[in-house]
N, C-alpha and C positions, 0 to 999 in steps of 0.2 A: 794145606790150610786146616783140614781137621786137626794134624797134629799141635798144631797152633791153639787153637782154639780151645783142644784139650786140656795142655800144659798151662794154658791161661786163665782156666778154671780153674783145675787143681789148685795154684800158684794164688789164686785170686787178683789177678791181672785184669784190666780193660781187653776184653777178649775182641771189642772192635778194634782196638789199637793192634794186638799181636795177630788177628788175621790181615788188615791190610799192612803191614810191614813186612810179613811176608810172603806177601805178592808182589816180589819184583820185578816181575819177566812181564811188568808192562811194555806194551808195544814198542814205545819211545827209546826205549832203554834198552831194549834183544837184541841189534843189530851191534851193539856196543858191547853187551855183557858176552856176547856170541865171539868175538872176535877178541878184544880179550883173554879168553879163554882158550883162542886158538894160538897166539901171543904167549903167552905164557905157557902153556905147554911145548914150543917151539924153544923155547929157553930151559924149562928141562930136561927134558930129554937129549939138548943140544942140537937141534935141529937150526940152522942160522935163515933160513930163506923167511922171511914173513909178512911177503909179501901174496896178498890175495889179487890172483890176475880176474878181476871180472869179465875184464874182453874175451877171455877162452873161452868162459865160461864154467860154472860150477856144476860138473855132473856127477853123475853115481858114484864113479870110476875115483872119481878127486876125492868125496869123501870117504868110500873105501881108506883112500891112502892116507887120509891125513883123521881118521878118526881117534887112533891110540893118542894125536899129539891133543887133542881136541880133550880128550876124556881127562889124560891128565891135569892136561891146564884147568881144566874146569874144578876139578875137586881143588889143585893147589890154589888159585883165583879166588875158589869161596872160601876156605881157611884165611888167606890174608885178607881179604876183605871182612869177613867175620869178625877176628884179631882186631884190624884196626879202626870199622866203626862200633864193635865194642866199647874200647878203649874210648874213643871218644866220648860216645853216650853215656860213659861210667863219668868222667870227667866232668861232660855239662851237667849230668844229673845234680853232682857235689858240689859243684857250684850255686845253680840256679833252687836247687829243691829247699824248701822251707823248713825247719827242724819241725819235729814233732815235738806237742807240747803232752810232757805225762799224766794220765789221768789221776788225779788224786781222791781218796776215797774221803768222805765225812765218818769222822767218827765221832765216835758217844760223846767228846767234850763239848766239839764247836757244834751239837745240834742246841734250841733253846729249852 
């Protein structure tokens, strides 16, 4: 969030808007973005099982095994997720955003 915040000064950006944007790892959304991430890395590496047995149970031992498919997916997960609501947000922006209108200066003719 600092990094955020920084880049959104620099930039001159709504520093409230680029901190809460990125904090996505609200509650609601972890157990999704979590698995996911486990998903997707089970598809690159190749790994075909993806299914999470909760009844076992998820212990130490489980994520030991399954953390390299985990790490992966997560980096590849945020890259395409990145990518594609970029794209999007670039899209509405060009749509929806107002042109700017150019400032024009008074010169020495039209003063009276």
């Amino acid at each position: 969030m600092l990094v955020a915040f920084g880049i959104a000064y620099f930039l001159k950006l709504n520093r409230f808007v680029a901190v809460a944007a990125s904090n996505i790892s609200m509650p609601p959304m972890l157990p999704l973005i979590l698995f996911l991430s486990y998903i997707t890395g089970g598809l690159i590496i190749g790994y075909n099982e993806h299914t999470v047995k909760y009844s076992s149970g998820i212990t130490l031992e489980w994520v030991k095994e399954n953390l390299v498919q985990y790490l992966v997916g997560s980096v590849v997960f945020g890259i395409i997720t990145a990518v594609v609501l970029g794209t999007i947000t670039y899209f509405l922006l060009r749509i929806f955003r107002k042109p700017r209108i150019a400032k024009t200066e008074i010169s020495d003719q039209d003063q009276p």
